[in-house]
C-alpha positions as CSV (number, residue, x, y, z in Angstrom):
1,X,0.0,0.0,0.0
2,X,1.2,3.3,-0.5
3,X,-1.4,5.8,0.6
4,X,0.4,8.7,-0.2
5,X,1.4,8.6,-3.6
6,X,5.4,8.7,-3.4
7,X,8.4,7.6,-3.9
8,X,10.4,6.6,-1.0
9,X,13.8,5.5,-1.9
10,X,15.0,2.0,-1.1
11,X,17.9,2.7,0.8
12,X,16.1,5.4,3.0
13,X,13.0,3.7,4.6
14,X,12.9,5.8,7.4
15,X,12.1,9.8,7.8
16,X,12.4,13.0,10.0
17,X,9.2,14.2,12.2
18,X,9.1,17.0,10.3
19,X,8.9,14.7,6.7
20,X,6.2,12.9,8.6
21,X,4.7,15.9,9.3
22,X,5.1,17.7,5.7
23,X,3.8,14.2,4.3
24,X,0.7,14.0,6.8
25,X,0.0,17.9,6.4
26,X,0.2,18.4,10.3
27,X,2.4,19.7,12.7
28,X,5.3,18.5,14.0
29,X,3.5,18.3,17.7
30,X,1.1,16.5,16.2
31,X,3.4,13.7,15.3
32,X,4.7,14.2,18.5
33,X,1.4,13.4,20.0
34,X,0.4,10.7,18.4
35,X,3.3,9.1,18.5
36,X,3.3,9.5,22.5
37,X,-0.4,7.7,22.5
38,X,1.3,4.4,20.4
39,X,-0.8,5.4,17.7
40,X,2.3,6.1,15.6
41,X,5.5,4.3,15.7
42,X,9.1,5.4,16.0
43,X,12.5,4.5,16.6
44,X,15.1,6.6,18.5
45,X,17.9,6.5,16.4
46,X,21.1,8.9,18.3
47,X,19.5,12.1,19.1
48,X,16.3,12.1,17.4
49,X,13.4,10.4,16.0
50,X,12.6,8.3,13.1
51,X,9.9,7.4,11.3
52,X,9.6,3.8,9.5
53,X,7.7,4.4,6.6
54,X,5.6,1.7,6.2
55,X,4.5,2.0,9.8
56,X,3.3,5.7,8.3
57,X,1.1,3.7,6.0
58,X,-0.6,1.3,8.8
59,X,-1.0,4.3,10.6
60,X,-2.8,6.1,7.6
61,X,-5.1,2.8,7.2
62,X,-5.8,2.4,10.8
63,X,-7.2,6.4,10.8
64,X,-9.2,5.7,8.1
65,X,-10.8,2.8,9.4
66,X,-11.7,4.2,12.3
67,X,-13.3,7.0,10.1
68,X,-15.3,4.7,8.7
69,X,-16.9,3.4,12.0
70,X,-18.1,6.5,13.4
């Protein structure tokens, strides 16, 4: 699945906060957030955070689902 329509290259599967943020058109506290309720995961990699991306993905599918339900 790839939900939003890019190209992530091969050799770097995982991204910034703020690339999550740019791809999920939120802030960058927002990623924090969510990421702080397990909704989305990521992986401390030195000083900062990264981003899987097809853990973005399951994330995207599990919001939509729950859309769908209410």
């Amino acid at each position: 699945m790839n939900f939003l329509k890019i190209d992530i290259p091969k050799l770097q599967p995982f991204l910034t906060k703020k690339e999550v943020a740019g791809l999920l058109h939120v802030s960058m506290h927002t990623v924090d957030r969510e990421r702080q309720k397990g909704l989305l995961n990521g992986v401390r990699i030195g000083g900062s955070v990264r981003f899987y991306y097809p853990d973005i993905e399951e994330y995207i599918s599990t919001i939509r689902q729950q859309k769908r339900r209410k």
